[in-house]
C-alpha positions in Angstrom: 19.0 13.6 59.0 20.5 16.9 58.3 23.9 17.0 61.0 25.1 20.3 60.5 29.0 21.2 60.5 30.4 23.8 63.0 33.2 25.0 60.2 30.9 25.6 57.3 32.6 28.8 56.7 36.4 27.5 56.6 35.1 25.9 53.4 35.1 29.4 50.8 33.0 28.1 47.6 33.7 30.6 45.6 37.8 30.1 46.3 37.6 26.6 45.4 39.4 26.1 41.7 36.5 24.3 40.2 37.8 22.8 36.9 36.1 23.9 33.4 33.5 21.6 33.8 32.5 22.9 37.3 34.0 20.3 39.4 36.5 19.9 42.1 38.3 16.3 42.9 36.8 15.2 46.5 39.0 12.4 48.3 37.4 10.2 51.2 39.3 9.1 53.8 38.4 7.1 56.6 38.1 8.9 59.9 40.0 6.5 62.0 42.3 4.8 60.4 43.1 7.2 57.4 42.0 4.5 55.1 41.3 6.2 51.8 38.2 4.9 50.8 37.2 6.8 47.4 37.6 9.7 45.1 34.7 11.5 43.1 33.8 15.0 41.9 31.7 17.5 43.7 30.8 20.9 41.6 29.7 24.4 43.9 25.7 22.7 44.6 27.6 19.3 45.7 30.0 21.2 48.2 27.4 23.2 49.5 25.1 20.8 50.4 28.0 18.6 52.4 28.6 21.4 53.8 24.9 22.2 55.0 23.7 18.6 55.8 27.0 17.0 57.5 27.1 14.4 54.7 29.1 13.4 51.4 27.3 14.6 48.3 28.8 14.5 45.0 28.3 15.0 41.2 27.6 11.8 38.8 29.4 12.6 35.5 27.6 9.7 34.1 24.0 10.5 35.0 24.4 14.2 35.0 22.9 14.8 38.6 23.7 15.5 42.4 24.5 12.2 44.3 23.5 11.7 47.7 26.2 9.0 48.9 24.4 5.8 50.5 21.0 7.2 49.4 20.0 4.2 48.1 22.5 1.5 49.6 22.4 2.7 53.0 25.8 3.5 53.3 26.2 6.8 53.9 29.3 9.2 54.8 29.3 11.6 57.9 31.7 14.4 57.5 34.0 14.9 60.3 36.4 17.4 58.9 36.8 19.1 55.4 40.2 20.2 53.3 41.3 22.1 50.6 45.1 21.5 49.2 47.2 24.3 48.6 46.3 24.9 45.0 42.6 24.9 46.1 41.8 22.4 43.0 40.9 19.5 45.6 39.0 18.6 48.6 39.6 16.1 51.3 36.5 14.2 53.3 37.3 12.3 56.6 34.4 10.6 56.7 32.7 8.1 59.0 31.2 5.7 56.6 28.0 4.0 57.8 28.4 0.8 57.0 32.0 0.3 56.8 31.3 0.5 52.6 32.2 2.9 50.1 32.9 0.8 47.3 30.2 0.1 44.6 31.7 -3.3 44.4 30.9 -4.0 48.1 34.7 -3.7 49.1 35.4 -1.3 52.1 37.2 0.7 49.9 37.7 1.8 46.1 41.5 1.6 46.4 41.1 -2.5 46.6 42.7 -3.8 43.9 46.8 -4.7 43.0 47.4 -5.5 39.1 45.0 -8.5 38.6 44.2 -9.3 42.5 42.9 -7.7 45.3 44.1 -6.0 48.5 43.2 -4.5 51.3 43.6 -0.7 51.2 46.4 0.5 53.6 45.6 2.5 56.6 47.8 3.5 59.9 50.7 0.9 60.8 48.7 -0.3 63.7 45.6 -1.6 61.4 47.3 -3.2 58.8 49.8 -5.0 61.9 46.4 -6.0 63.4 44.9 -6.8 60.2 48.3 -9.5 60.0 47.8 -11.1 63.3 44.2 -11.3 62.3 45.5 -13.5 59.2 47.7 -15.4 61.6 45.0 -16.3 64.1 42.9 -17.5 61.0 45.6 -19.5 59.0 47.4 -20.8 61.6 51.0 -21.5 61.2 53.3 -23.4 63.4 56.9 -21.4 62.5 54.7 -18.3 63.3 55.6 -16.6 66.5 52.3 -14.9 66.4 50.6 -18.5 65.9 52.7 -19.8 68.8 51.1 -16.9 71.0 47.8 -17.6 69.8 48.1 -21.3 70.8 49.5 -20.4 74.2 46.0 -19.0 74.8 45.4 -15.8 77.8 48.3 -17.4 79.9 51.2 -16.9 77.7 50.0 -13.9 75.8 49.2 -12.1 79.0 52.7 -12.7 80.1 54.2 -11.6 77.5 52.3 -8.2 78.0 53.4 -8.1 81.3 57.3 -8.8 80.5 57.0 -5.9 78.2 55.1 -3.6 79.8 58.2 -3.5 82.7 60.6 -3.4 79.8 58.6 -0.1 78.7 59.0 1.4 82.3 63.0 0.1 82.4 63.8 1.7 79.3 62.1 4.8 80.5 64.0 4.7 83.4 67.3 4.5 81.9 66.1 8.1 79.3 67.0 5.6 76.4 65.1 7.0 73.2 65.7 4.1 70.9 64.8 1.1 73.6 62.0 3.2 74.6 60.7 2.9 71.3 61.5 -0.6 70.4 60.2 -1.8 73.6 57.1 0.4 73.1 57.1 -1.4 69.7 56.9 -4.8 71.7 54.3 -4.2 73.8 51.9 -2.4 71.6 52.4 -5.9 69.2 51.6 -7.8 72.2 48.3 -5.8 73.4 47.4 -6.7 69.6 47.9 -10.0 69.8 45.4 -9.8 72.7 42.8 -8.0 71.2 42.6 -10.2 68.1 42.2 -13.3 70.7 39.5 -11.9 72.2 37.9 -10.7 69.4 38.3 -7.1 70.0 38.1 -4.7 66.6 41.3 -2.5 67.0 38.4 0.4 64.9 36.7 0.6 68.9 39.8 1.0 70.5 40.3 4.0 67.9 36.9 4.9 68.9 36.9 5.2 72.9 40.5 7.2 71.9 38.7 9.8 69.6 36.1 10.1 72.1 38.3 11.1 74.4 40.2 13.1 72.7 37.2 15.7 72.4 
């Protein structure tokens, strides 16, 4: 189970400004997406251990103890990368959480809820887009442009990708920054649209990309 991290010693324990009760803020962001899925404390033996094993421990204020995240629901967090702010008083996890929970509650994320309702936590412009065409797709509606693609099935969203992908490659052609951009914008809409009616989670697109980025 133990998945040791290659930059163990970029993490100095003894620098980290514990507060007087021995603890250190530790933020937990999702590895992806950026989502920020939680925030707990971790004291010296906590930080130590994530560093050693390769997954999120903390310390429970309440119970008094070291706590293995996802040792008893299953869903645990793999450290990708560890952080310390400039003031060294707190620590940021991206984390790949098992599971897709890190919530108590059984929401994705801690950050769920908006006065007296709840909402999904924000990530990257690109998920919370897809998570909208998602809604569209769901709850149809006819004034919707989106809802209109979705009912024009493969033929007229594939077209539309097409149209813009040449629009890309004309506005690259003509070295115009802002229509490169906007017509960028376009077709990366598009490309969602066609992911959402095929069923395709935008998270394994993120996926293939981080895999190739190493």
């Amino acid at each position: 189970m133990s998945e040791s991290l290659s930059f163990t010693n970029t993490i100095p324990l003894d620098q980290i400004r514990y507060n007087p009760q021995g603890l250190v803020a530790a933020i937990a962001q999702d590895y992806l997406d950026g989502t920020v899925l939680m925030m707990a404390w971790m004291n010296r033996e906590a930080l130590a251990k994530t560093l050693e094993t390769g997954q999120a421990w903390y310390w429970s204020r309440s119970r008094q103890e070291l706590w293995h995240k996802g040792a008893t629901s299953g869903h645990f967090q793999k450290v990708r990368s560890l952080r310390y702010d400039c003031d060294s008083d707190a620590i940021l996890l991206t984390i790949e959480q098992v599971g897709d929970i890190a919530c108590h509650t059984g929401e994705r994320s801690c950050f769920h809820q908006v006065s007296d309702r709840k909402l999904a936590p924000p990530a990257d412009t690109l998920s919370g887009l897809y998570d909208t065409i998602r809604d569209r797709r769901d709850n149809p509606n006819e004034s919707s442009y989106t809802c209109q693609l979705f009912a024009g099935g493969d033929n007229k969203i594939l077209k539309k990708i097409g149209e813009e992908a040449a629009e890309v490659v004309m506005a690259c052609k003509d070295d115009e920054p802002h229509a490169i951009a906007s017509e960028a914008a376009d077709l990366l809409y598009h490309t969602l649209v066609a992911l959402a009616h095929h069923n395709v989670d935008l998270r394994d697109v993120y996926r293939i990309l981080d895999e190739r980025r190493k």
